[in-house]
PDB file of N, H, CA, C and O in Angstrom:
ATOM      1  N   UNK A   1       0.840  -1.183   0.000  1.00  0.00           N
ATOM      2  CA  UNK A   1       0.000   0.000   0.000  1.00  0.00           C
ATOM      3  C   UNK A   1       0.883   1.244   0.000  1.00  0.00           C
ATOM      4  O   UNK A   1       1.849   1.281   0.762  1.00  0.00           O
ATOM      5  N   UNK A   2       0.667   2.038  -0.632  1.00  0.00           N
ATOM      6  H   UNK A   2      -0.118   2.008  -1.251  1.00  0.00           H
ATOM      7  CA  UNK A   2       1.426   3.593  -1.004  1.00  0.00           C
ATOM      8  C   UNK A   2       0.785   4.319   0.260  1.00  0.00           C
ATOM      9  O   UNK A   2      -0.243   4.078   0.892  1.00  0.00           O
ATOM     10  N   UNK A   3       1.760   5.285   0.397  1.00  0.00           N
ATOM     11  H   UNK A   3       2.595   5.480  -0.117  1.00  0.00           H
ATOM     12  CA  UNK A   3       2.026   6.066   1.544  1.00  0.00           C
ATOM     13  C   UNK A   3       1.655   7.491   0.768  1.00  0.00           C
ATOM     14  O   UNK A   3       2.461   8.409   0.920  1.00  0.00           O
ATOM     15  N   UNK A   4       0.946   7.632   0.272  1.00  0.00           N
ATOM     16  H   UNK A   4       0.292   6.886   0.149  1.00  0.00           H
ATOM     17  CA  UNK A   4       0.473   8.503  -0.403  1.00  0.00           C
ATOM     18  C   UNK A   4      -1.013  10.107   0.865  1.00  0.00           C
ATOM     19  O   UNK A   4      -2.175  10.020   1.262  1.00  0.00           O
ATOM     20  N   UNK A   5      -0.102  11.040   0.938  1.00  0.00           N
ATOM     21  H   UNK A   5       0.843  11.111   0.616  1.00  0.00           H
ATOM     22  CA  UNK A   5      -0.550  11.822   1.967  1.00  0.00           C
ATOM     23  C   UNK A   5      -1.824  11.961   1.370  1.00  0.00           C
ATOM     24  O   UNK A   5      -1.766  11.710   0.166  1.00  0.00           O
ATOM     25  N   UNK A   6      -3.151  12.322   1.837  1.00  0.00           N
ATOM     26  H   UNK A   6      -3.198  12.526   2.815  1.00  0.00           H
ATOM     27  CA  UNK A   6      -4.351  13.172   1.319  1.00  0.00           C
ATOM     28  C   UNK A   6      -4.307  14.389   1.126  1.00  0.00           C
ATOM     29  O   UNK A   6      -3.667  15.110   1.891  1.00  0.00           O
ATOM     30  N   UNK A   7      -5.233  15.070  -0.343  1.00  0.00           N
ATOM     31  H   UNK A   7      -5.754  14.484  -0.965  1.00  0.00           H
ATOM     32  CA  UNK A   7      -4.836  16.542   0.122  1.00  0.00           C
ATOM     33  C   UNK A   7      -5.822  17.482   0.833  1.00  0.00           C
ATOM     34  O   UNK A   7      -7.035  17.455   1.042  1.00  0.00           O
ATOM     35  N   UNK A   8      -5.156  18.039   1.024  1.00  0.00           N
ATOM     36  H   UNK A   8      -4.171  18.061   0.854  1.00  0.00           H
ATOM     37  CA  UNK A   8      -6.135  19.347   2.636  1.00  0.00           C
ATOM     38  C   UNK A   8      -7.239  20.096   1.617  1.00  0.00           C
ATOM     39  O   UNK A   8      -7.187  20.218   0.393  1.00  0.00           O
ATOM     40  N   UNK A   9      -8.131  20.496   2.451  1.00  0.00           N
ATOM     41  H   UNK A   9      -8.173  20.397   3.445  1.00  0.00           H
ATOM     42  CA  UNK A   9      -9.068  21.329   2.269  1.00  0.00           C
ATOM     43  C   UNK A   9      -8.401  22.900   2.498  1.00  0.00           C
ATOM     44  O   UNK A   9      -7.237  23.278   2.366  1.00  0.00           O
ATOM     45  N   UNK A  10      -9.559  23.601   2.873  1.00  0.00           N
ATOM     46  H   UNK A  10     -10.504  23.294   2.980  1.00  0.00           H
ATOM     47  CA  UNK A  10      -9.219  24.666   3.133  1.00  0.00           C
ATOM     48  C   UNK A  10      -9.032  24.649   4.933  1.00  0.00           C
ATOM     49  O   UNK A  10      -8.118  25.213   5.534  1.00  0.00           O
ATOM     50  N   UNK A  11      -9.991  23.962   5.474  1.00  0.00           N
ATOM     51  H   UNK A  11     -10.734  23.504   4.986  1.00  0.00           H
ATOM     52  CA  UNK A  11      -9.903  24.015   6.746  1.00  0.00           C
ATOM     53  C   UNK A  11      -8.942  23.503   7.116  1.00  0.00           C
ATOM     54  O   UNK A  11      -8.516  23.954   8.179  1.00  0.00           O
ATOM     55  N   UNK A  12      -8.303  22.591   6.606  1.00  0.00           N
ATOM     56  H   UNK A  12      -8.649  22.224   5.742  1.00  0.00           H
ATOM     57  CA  UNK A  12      -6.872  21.650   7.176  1.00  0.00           C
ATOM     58  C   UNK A  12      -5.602  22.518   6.697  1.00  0.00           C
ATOM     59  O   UNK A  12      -4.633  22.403   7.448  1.00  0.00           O
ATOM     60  N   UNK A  13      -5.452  23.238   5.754  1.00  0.00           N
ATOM     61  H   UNK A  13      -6.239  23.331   5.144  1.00  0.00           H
ATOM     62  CA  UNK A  13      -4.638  24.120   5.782  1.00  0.00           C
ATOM     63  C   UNK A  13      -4.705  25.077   6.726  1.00  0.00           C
ATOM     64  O   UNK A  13      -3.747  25.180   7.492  1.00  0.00           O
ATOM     65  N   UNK A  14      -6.100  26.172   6.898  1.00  0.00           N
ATOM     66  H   UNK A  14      -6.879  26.088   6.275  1.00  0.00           H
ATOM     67  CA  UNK A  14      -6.089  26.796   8.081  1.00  0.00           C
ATOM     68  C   UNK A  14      -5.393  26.402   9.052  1.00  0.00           C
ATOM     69  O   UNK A  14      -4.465  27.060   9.524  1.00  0.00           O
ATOM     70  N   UNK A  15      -5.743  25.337   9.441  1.00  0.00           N
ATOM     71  H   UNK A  15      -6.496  24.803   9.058  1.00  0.00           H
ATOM     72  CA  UNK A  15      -5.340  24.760  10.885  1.00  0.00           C
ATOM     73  C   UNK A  15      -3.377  24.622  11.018  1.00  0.00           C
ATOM     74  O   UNK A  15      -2.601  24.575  11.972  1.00  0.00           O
ATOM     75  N   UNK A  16      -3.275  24.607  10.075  1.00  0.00           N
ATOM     76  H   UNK A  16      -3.906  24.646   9.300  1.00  0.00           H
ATOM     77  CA  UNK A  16      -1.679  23.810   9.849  1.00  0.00           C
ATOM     78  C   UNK A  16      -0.868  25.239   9.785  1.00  0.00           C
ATOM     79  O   UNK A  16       0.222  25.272  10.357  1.00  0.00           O
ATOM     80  N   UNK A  17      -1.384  26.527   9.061  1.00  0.00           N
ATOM     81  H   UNK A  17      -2.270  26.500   8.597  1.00  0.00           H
ATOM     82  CA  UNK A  17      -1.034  28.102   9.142  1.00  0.00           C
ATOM     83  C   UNK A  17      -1.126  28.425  10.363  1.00  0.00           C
ATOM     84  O   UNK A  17      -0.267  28.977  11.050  1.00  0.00           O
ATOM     85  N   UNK A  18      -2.532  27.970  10.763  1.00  0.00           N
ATOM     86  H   UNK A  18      -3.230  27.521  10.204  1.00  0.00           H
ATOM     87  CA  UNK A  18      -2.887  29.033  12.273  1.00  0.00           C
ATOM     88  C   UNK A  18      -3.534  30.395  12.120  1.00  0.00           C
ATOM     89  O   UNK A  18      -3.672  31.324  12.916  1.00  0.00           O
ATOM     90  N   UNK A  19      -3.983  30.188  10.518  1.00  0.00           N
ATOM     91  H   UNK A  19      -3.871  29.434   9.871  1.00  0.00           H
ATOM     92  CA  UNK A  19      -4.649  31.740  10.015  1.00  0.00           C
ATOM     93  C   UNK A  19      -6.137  31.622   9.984  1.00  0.00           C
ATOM     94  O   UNK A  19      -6.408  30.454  10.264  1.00  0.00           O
ATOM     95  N   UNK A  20      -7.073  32.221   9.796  1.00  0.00           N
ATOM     96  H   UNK A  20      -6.853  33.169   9.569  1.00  0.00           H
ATOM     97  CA  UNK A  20      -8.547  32.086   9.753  1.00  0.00           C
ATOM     98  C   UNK A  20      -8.844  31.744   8.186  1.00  0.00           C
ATOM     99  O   UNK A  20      -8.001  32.174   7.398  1.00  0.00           O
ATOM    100  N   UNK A  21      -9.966  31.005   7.633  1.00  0.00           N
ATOM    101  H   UNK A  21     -10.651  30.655   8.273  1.00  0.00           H
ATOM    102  CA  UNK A  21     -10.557  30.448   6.660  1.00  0.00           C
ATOM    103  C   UNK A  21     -10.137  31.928   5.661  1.00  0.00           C
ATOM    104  O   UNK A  21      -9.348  32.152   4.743  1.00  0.00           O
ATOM    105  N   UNK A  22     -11.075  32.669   6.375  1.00  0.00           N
ATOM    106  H   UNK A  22     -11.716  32.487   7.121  1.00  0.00           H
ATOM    107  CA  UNK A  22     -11.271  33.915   5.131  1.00  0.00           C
ATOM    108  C   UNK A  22      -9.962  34.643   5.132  1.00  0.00           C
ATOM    109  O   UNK A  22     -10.001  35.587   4.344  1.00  0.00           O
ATOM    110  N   UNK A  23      -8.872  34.527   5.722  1.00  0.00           N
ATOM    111  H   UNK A  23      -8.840  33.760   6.363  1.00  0.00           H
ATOM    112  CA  UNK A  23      -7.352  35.039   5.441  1.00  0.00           C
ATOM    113  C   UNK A  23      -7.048  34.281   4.274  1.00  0.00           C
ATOM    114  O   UNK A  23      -6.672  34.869   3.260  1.00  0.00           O
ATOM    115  N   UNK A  24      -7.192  32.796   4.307  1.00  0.00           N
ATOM    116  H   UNK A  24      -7.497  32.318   5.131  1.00  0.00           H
ATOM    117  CA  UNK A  24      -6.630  32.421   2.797  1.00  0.00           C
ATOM    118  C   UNK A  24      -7.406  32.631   1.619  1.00  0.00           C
ATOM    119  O   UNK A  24      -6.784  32.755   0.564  1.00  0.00           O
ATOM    120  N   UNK A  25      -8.540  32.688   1.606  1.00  0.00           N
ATOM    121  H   UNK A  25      -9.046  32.587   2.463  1.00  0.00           H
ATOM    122  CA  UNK A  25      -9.594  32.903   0.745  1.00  0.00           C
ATOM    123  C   UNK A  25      -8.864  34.327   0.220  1.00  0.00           C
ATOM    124  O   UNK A  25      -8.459  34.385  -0.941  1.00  0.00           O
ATOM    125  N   UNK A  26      -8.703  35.567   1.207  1.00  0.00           N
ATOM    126  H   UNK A  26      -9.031  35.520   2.151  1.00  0.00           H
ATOM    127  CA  UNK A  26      -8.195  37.409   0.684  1.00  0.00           C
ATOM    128  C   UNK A  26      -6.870  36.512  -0.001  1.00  0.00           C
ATOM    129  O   UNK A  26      -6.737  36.794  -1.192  1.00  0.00           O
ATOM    130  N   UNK A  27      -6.083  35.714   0.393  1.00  0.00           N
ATOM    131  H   UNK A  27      -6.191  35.485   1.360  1.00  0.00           H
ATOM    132  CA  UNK A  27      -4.620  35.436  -0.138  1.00  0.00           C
ATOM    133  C   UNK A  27      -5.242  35.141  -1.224  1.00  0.00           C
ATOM    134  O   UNK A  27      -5.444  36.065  -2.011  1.00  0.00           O
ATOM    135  N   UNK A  28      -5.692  33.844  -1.552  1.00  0.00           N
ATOM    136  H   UNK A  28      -5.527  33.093  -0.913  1.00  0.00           H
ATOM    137  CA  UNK A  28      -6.063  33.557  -3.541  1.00  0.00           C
ATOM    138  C   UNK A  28      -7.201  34.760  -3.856  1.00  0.00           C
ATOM    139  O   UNK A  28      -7.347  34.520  -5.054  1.00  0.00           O
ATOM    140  N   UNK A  29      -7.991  35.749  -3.624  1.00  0.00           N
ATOM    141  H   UNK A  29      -7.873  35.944  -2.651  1.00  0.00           H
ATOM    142  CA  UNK A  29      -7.675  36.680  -4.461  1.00  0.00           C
ATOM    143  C   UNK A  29      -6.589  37.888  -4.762  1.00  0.00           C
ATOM    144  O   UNK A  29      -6.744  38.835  -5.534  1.00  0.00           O
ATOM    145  N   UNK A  30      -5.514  37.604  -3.983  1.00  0.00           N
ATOM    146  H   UNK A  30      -5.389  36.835  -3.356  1.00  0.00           H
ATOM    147  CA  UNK A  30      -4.725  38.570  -4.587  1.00  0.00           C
ATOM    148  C   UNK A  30      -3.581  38.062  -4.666  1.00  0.00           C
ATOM    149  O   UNK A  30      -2.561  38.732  -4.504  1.00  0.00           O
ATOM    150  N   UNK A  31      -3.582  36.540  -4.980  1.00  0.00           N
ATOM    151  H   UNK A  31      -4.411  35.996  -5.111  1.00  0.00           H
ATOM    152  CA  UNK A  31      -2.479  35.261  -5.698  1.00  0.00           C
ATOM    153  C   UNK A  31      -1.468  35.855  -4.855  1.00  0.00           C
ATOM    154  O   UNK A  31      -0.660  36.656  -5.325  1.00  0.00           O
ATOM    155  N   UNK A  32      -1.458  35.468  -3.471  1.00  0.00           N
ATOM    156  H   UNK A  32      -2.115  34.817  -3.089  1.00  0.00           H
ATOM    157  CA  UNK A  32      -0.710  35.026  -2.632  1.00  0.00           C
ATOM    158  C   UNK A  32      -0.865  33.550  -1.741  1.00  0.00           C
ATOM    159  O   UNK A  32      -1.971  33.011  -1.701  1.00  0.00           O
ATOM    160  N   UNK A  33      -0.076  33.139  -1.267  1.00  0.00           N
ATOM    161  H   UNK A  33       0.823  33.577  -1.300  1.00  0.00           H
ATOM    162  CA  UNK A  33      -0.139  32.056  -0.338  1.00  0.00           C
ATOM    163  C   UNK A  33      -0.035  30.267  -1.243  1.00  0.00           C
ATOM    164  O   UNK A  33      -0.129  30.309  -2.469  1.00  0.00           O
ATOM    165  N   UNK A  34       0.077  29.395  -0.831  1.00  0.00           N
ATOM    166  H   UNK A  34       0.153  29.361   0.165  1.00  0.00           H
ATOM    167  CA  UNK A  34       0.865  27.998  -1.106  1.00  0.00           C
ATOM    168  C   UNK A  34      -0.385  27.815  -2.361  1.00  0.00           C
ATOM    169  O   UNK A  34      -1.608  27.910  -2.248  1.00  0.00           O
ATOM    170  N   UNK A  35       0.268  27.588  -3.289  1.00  0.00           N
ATOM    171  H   UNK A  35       1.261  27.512  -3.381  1.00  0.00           H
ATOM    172  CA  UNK A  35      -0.680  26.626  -4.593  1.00  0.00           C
ATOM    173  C   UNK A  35      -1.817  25.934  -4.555  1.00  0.00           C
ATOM    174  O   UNK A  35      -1.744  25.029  -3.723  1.00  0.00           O
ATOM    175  N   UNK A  36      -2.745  25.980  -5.063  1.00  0.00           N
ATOM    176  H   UNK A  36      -2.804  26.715  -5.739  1.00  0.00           H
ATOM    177  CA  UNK A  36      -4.428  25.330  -4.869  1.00  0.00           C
ATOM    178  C   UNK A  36      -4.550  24.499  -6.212  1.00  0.00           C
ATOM    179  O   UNK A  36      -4.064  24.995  -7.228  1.00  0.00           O
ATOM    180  N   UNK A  37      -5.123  23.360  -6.270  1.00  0.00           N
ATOM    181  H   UNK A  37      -5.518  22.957  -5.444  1.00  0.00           H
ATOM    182  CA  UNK A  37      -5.673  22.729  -7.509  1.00  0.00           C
ATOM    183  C   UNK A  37      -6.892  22.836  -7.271  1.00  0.00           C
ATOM    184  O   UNK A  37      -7.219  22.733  -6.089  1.00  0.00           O
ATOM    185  N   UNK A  38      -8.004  23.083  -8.336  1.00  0.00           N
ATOM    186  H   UNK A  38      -7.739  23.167  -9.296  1.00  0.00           H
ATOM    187  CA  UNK A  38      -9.274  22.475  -8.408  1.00  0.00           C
ATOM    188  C   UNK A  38      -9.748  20.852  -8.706  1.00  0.00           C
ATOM    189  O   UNK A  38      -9.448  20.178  -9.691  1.00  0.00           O
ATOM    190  N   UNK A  39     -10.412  20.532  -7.775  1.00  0.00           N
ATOM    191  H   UNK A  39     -10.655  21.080  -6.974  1.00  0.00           H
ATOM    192  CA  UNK A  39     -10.604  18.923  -7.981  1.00  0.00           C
ATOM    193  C   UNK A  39     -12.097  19.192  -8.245  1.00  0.00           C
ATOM    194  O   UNK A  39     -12.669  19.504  -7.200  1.00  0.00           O
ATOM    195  N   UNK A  40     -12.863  19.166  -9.273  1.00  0.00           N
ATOM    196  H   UNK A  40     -12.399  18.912 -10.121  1.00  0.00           H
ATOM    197  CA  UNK A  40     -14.475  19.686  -9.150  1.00  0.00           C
ATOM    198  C   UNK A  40     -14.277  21.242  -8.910  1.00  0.00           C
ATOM    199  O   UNK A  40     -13.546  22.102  -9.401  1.00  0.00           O
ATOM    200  N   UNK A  41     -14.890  21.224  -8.300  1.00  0.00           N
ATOM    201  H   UNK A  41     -15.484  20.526  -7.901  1.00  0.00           H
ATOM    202  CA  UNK A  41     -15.522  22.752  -7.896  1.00  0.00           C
ATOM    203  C   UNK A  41     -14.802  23.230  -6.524  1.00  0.00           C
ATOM    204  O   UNK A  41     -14.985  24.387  -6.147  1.00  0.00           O
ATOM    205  N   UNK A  42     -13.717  22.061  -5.532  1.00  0.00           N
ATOM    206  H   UNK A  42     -13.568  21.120  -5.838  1.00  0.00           H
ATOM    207  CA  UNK A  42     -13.457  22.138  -4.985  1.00  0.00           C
ATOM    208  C   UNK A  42     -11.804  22.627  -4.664  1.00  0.00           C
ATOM    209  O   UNK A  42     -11.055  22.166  -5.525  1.00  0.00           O
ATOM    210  N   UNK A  43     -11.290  23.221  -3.913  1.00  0.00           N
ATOM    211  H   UNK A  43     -11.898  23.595  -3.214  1.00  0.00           H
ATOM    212  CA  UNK A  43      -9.926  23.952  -4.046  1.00  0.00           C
ATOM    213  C   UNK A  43      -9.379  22.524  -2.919  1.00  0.00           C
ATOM    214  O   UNK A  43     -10.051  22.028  -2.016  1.00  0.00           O
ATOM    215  N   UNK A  44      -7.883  22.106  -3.381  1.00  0.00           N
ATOM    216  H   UNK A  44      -7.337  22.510  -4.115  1.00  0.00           H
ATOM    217  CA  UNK A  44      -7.866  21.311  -2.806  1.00  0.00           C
ATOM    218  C   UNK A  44      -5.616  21.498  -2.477  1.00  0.00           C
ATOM    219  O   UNK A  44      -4.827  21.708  -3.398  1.00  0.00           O
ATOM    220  N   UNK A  45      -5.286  21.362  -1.256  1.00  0.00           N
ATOM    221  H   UNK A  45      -5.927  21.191  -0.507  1.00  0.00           H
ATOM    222  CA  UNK A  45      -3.625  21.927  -1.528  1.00  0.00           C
ATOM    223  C   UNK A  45      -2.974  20.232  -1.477  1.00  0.00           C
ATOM    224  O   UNK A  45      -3.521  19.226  -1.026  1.00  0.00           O
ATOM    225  N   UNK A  46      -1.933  20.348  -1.970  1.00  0.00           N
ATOM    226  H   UNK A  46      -1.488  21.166  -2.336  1.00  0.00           H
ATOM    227  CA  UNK A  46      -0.838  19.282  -1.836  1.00  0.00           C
ATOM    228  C   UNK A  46       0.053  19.670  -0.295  1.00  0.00           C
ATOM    229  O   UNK A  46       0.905  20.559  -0.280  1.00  0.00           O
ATOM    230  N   UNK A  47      -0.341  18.774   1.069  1.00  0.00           N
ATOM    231  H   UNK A  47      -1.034  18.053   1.058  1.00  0.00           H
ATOM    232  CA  UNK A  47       0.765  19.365   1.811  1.00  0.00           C
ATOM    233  C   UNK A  47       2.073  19.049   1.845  1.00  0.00           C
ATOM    234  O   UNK A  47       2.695  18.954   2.904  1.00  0.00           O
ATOM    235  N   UNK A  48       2.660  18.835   0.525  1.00  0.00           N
ATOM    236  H   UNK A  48       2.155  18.912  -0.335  1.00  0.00           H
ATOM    237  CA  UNK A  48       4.207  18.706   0.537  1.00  0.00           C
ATOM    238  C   UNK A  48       4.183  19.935  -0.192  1.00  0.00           C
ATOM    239  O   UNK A  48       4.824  20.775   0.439  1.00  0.00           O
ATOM    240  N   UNK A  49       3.671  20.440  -1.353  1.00  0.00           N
ATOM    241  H   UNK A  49       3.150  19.758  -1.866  1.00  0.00           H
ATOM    242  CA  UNK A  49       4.003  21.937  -1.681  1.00  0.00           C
ATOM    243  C   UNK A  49       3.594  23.067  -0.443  1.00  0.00           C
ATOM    244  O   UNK A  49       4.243  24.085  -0.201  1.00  0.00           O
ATOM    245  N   UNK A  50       2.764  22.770   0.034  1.00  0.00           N
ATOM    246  H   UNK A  50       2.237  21.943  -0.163  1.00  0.00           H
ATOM    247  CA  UNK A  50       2.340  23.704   1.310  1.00  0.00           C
ATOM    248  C   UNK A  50       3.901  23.946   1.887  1.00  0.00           C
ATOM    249  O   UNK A  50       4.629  24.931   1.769  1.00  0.00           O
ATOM    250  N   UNK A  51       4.119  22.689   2.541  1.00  0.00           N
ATOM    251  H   UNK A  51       3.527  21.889   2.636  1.00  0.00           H
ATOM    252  CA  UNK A  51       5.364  22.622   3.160  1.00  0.00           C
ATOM    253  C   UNK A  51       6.542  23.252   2.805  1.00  0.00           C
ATOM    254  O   UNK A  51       7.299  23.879   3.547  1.00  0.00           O
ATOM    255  N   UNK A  52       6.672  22.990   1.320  1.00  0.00           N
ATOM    256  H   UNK A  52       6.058  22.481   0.717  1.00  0.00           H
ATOM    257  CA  UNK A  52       7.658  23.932   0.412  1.00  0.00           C
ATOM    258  C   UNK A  52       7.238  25.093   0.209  1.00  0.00           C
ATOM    259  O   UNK A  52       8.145  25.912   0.061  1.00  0.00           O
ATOM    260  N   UNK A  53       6.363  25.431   0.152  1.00  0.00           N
ATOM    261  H   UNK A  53       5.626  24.766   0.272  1.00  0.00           H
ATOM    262  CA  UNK A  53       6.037  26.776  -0.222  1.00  0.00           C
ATOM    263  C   UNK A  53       6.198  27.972   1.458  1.00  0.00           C
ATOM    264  O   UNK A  53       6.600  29.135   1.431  1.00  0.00           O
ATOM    265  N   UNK A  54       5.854  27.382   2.422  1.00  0.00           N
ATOM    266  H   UNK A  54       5.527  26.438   2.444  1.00  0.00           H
ATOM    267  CA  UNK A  54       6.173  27.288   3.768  1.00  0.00           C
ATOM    268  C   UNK A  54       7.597  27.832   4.564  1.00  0.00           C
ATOM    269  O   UNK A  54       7.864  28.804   5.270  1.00  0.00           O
ATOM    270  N   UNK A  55       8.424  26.541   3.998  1.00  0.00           N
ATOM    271  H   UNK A  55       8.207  25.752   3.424  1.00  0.00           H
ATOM    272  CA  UNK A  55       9.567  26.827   3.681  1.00  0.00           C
ATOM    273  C   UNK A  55      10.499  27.686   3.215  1.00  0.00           C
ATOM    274  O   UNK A  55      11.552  28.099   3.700  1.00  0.00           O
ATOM    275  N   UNK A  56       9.743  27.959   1.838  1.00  0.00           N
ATOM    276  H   UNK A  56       8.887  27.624   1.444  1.00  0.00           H
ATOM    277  CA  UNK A  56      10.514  29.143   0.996  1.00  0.00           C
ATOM    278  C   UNK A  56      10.187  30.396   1.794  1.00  0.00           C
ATOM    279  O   UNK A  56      11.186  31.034   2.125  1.00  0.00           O
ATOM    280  N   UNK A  57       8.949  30.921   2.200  1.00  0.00           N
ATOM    281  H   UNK A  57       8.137  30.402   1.931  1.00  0.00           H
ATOM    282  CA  UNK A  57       8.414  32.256   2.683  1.00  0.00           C
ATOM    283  C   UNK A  57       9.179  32.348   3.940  1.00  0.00           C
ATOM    284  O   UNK A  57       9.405  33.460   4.417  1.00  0.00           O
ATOM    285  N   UNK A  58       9.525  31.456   4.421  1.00  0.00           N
ATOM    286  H   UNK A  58       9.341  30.552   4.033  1.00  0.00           H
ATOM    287  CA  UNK A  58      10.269  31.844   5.623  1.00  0.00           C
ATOM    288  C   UNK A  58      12.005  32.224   5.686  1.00  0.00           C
ATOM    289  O   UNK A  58      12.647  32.832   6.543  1.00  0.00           O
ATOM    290  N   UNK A  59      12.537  31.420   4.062  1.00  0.00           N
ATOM    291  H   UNK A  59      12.016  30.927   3.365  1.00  0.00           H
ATOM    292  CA  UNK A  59      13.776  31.898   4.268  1.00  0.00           C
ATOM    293  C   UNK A  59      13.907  33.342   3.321  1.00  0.00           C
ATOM    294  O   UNK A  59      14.952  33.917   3.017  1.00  0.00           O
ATOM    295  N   UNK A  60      12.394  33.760   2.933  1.00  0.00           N
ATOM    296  H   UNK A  60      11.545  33.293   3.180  1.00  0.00           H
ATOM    297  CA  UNK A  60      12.677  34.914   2.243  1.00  0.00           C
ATOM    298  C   UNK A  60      12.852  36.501   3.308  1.00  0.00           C
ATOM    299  O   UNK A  60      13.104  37.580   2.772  1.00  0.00           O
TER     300      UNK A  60
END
């Protein structure tokens, strides 16, 4: 069986930032904050790019 992570919602990212729902929501409209795919209708993050993306903002 693959070890394959799930990807986060919006609320499971919240939680993992420590920011409120509608802080990331203002970030993707003004194309800031870690990468989103649409799966359906639904916004969905990879948390290994989170992580990288995470990463990068902090050594900037």
């Amino acid at each position: 069986m693959s070890s394959v992570e799930p990807l986060w919602t919006v609320e499971d990212l919240s939680a993992f930032l420590g920011v409120p729902v509608h802080t990331i929501r203002g970030w993707r409209t003004k194309h800031y904050g870690p990468p989103a795919r649409r799966v359906g209708k639904h916004l969905r993050w990879d948390p290994a790019k989170v992580r990288e993306w995470f990463n990068s903002a902090e050594a900037a």
